[in-house]
C-alpha angles and dihedrals in degrees: 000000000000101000099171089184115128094221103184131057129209123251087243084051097038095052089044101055114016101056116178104283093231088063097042130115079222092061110109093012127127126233126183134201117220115190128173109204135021100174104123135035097271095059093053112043080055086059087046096048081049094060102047096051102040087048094063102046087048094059080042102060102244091123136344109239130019099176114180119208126175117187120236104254129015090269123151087201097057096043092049077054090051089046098050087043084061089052092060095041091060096236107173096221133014119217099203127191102189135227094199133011081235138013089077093060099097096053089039083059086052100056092042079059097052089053093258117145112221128193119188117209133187083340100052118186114213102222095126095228088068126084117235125207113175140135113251098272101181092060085059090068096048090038082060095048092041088061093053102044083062092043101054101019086182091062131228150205123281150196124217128208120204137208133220111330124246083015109131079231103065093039092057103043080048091057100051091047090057094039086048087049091053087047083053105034088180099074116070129195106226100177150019137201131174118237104178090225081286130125091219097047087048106049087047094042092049086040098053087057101039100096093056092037115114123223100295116193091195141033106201110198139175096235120283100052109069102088087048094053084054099053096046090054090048095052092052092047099251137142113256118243131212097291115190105227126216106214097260102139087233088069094033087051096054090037083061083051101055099037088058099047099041102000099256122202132214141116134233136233146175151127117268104250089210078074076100082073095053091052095055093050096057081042081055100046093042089051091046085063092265115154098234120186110247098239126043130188128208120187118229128255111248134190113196117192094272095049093056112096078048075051098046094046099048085046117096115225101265093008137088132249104274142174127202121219122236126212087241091045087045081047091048094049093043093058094046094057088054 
């Protein structure tokens, strides 16, 4: 299991950015979590890991108040209007995960003006007052195409499964897959569907184009959608390709499966979604007067063919390999960016 996550911080670190709650600016502030879709299990277990660590600080003292709203559908308009609904309700700091880079600026440049401080998360907005904290997406999408390329040297068709559409996200995962296929120019994406990051889209999105689909050596996905591309290729009597699979314990169940019975091979990717909890705490140490980088990177978790049963065991049953941040882990990171 390749978990490129620093997990300790130094005392220096420790005393400079996690303060005693009862002592910090933070103490008694609000923050919010605005979140635009909760359709599939990432996206809840980040809303889950929310809950349990802001819980917790809040009993603590850190601040006084951590709410969590998700809008009814992925829609840009609704969540500007979520947004605009915390700036009247005087929230201290906003914790956004975005439905689109772009169409809530205007609304993120409202709240910066009311004195709100906003971190973007996963889905990361581009309006400059607001703080971004995000994987490189885009190197998912090389990393995919990478494998591969060592996997069939002589190259393939594929199939390419996206995820919601106008998300940052998607856009940047997109990009790296088309940037890895014109490193390797013998790969060619054929076809595309789109799988919303959930199991069920996927699988009928996959299903509706298999009987026109070519041979395809490799299926390159955006997490969520791997067990349902399998399925769908079983239920049309195909042979499974190289699916990239997205660290959901359904895929890395039947990757287990496979690999038993005929010795499949794939790897595993995602985003943590306790990456929510890493969010709140820069919110937190912004709030408590830190001086915190604009932008933050966080690297992915990744599980190879050797690290799977280690996958299998830190994975929850219908949920998806995760980490939580600690203060003292948010404070780490921070001082490394500077």
């Amino acid at each position: 299991m390749k978990q490129r996550v620093i997990l300790t911080a130094s005392a220096a670190v420790i005393l400079c950015l996690g303060a005693a709650g009862a002592n910090a600016q933070s103490a008694g502030k609000s923050i919010a979590l605005s979140n635009n879709y909760a359709g599939n299990s990432w996206r809840q277990a980040m809303i889950e890991s929310w809950e349990e660590t802001t819980s917790k600080a809040v009993e603590e003292g850190v601040v006084g108040s951590a709410d969590a709203f998700t809008t009814a559908e992925n829609s840009a308009t609704e969540q500007a209007a979520q947004l605009q609904n915390m700036i009247l309700q005087g929230y201290d700091a906003i914790v956004l995960n975005s439905a689109s880079p772009t169409a809530l600026n205007g609304a993120v440049k409202e709240a910066c003006d009311a004195g709100i401080t906003v971190v973007s998360f996963d889905g990361v907005v581009t309006e400059p007052c607001a703080w971004r904290i995000a994987v490189d997406f885009k190197k998912m999408g090389t990393d995919q195409i990478d494998y591969l390329a060592k996997r069939y040297p002589d190259g393939g068709k594929l199939l390419e499964i996206r995820g919601l559409p106008g998300t940052s996200v998607d856009e940047e995962i997109h990009a790296g897959i088309v940037e890895g296929v014109k490193n390797h120019p013998n790969f060619e994406v054929v076809r595309e569907v789109q799988g919303d990051w959930t199991q069920t889209v996927a699988q009928k999105s996959v299903a509706s184009v298999l009987p026109s689909l070519p041979d395809v050596v490799g299926v390159v996905t955006q997490g969520g959608d791997g067990y349902g591309a399998a399925e769908a290729f079983k239920a049309a009597g195909r042979e499974v390709p190289t699916i990239i699979m997205g660290n959901r314990s359904d895929e890395l169940g039947w990757w287990k499966e496979q690999k038993d019975a005929n010795g499949y091979e794939t790897f595993s990717q995602s985003i943590a979604p306790g990456v929510s909890t890493l969010a709140f705490w820069v919110a937190q140490a912004i709030l408590d007067g830190k001086d915190v980088p604009k932008d933050l990177v966080v690297p992915t978790l990744r599980i190879d063919q050797d690290g799977l049963a280690e996958g299998i065991e830190m994975t929850p049953d219908g949920g998806v390999t995760n980490q939580e941040y600690t203060r003292e882990q948010a404070a780490e990171l921070v001082s490394s960016a500077k």
